[in-house]
Steps between C-alpha positions, in 0.01 A plus 500: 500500500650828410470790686366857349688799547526861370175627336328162575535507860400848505187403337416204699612621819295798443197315374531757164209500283650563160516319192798249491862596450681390186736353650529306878819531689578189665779322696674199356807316459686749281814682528417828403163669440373393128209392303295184644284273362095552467590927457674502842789694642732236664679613786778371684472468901777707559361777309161493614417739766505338840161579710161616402601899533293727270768723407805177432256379239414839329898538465542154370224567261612816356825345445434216334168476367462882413228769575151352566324858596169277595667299769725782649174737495385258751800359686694816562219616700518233733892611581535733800708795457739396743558217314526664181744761675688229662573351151594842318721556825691167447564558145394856391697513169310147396308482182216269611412642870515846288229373271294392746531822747396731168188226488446524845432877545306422147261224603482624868411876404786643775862568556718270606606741800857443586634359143859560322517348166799521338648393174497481104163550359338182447195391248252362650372242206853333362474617113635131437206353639215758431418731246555824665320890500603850498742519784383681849778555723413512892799683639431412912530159376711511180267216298378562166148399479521390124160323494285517193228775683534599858506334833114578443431293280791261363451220221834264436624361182787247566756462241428149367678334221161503306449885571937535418406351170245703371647859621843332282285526214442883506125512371441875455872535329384216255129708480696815411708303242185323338348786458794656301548204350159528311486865420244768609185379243545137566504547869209772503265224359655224729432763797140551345445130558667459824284765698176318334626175633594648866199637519300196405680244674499724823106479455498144407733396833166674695237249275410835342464622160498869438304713240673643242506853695582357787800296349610874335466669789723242694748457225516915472593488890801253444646729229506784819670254741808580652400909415604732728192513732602280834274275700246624719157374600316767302695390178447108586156536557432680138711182356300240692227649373609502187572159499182359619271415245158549721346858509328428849825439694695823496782546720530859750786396687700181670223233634411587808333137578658166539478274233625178405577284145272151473452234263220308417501281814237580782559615844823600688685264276472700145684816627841479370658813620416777717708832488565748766202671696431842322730754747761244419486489161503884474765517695721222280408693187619846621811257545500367118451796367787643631726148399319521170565887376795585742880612248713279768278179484502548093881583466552234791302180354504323181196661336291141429581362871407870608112434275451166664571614868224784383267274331463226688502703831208687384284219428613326888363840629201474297382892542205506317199262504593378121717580183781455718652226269488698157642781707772307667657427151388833363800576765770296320479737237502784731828472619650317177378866385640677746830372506616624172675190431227413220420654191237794473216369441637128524279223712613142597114327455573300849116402524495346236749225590339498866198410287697263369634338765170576772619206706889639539313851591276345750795326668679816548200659634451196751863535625380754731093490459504140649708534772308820633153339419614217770542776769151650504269343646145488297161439608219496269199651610258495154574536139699798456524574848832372734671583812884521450765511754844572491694255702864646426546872468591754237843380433320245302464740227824751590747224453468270230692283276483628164758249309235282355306780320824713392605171351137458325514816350826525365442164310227650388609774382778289258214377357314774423841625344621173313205342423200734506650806309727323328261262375287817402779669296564125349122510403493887314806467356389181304139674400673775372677232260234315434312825402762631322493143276123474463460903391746418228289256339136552599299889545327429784288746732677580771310373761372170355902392454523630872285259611597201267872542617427528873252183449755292279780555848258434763405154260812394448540630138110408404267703401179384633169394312305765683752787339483327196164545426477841654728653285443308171398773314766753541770236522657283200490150625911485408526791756336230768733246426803721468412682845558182639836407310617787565438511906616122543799622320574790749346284818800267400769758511655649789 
């Protein structure tokens, strides 16, 4: 039997109710602290910190396993400040008791009367490990909170070998290159196509399908993302608005109500998720806004980890009673826009892989939807009516882990590049041939040989009986049968 340690005593000896921790720190028969089997930390005895003292496992912890804000929120409060003190006296040039007195005075909302850091300034999230923020130097203490946000509200991305991968790949650099690759006309009318497809997969991801107007207006708002107007409720409420298809339910402000997602099961058991209480989730917005728009987070983090911290923290929060999925991704774009490391004009069509790949999307949103759903407790009363109750606290939504969904989006966001647009640009460029081929031979009207050449690529290089006969007397039969020459021709080339 092996015994926890580190962030996992802290959480068991505490009784914490929070989701579970990536990884469990536990004593074995190692030499030195390494990876264990079954996503453990394995510990050797000698390493391990001797008793059951609050503060020897918070130091442990922040040495080895990193910065878990969630369980130090918690388990620096149960440290006396004479025990802090007695620490920072012992060793007052240390790195780790340093960390955790700047946490302490954080967490416990007072001043650690008494103290005498000294020392080199230290980060507070190791840059290997995490993805880090703008920098925000605390000179009494001299650690650099380089979280992504504040010590408000705090999401991590750990630097996996997945998430290492992708960022290797520079995505917006190859964007920027595509889209000089292909010229100004060719990418206007891939652009054309890409907001259309945004904007209906966005829709479609909801089980809705938008009116015309409805899909223009949307697709008109995307071409203003990233503009100079910041985030603020008043501007969030006139793009939920704008996003929700149904006239009746209009938006004047963040929900003031508790509400809750479902599926179709009945009872207590069909709510899947339930986001903060309403003062809660004002108060975390006023906090995303500020990560979302502030010139230190956008010079700080790598613009599509930056729109996935955004996104998918706004749809946790949940601050309006619907349309908060269309305008969670309606926020990739956003700050893709505003971090002037695209394109004017230029949009990576994410939704339209996460329509894609629905399943992939709804695992990234269960990363952190499941685990929270399992600490609120949920009593159904009658249809449509529940009592919920929080059985953590609001570090449940400060804190969270945002690895899975940074790594969701940036895959997605390769293939909106490689495949999506690409795959578009493949597509005009071989109607323009194929037009080009047909015109020489055949006068056809415009528009018929519009919609014979679209119809022959979406077939396979057929034209179709139904288009046939439609168009049999303004068309030469030859010009049928060379439509469809001619596109198998081109659908064979690359």
């Amino acid at each position: 039997m092996t015994t926890p340690v580190g962030y996992a005593f802290l959480r068991e000896r505490l009784g914490l109710r929070i989701p579970p921790l990536w990884r469990t720190a536990k004593v074995q028969p190692v030499v030195r602290v390494c990876p264990g089997a079954n996503g453990t930390l394995a510990v050797p005895p000698a390493v391990a910190p001797a008793g059951d003292d609050t503060l020897d496992h918070v130091l442990f912890a922040l040495k080895h396993e990193g910065t878990e804000l969630q369980v130090l929120s918690h388990a620096l409060r149960h440290v006396p400040a004479e025990r802090m003190l007695a620490e920072l006296h012992a060793t007052p040039t240390g790195r780790f008791v340093r960390k955790a007195g700047f946490l302490w005075e954080a967490f416990n909302g007072r001043r650690l009367e008494g103290a005498a850091p000294r020392g080199n300034y230290v980060e507070l999230f190791d840059p290997h490990v995490y993805v880090t923020g703008a920098p925000d130097r605390d000179a009494r203490w001299r650690v650099i909170f380089n979280g992504i946000g504040s010590l408000r509200y705090s999401p991590t991305v750990r630097r996996t070998e997945t998430l290492a991968a992708l960022l290797a790949k520079d995505l917006l650099g190859q964007a920027a290159a595509f889209a000089a690759e292909i010229g100004p006309a060719m990418l206007d009318r891939t652009l054309a196509w890409a907001y259309l497809g945004e904007t209906e997969s966005s829709f479609a991801i909801e089980r809705e399908a938008p009116s015309a107007d409805k899909a223009a207006a949307f697709a008109a708002l995307l071409r203003q993302a990233g503009a100079a107007r910041a985030l603020d409720e008043d501007h969030l409420v006139e793009l939920r608005n704008a996003a929700v298809t149904n006239p009746l339910d209009r938006a004047q402000q963040f929900r003031t109500e508790q509400n809750w997602l479902r599926s179709a099961a009945r009872g207590a058991a069909g709510v899947t998720y339930v986001p903060p209480p309403p003062a809660l989730a004002a108060e975390l917005m006023g906090e995303l806004m500020a990560l979302a728009d502030a010139p230190a987070n956008r010079a700080a983090l790598d613009p599509l980890i930056h729109a996935a911290a955004v996104s998918f923290g706004f749809v946790f929060i949940h601050p309006f009673m619907d349309g908060n999925g269309r305008l969670s991704r309606y926020l990739v774009h956003h700050v893709l826009g505003r971090s002037g490391r695209l394109p004017e004009g230029f949009v990576l069509p994410v939704s339209i892989a996460m329509k894609r790949h629905e399943d992939q999307y709804l695992q990234a949103l269960q990363s952190f939807s499941a685990p929270a759903r399992a600490l609120w407790k949920v009593v159904w009363i009658d249809e449509g009516r529940y009592d919920l109750e929080l059985l953590g606290d609001d570090t449940l939504y400060r804190y969270w882990d945002a690895t899975p969904c940074v790594e969701f989006l940036l895959a997605m966001a390769e293939q909106a590049l490689q495949k999506d647009l690409r795959q578009e640009t493949r597509f005009l460029a071989r109607y323009d041939a194929a037009l080009k081929d047909v015109e020489r031979r055949f006068d056809i009207r415009a528009n018929a040989l519009a919609t014979l050449l679209l119809g022959a690529f979406q077939n396979g290089g057929s034209v179709s009986h139904h288009r046939r006969k439609q168009f049999a007397d303004v068309v030469p039969q030859a010009a049928f049968d060379f439509i469809e020459q001619t596109v198998r021709r081109h659908l064979g080339s690359r």
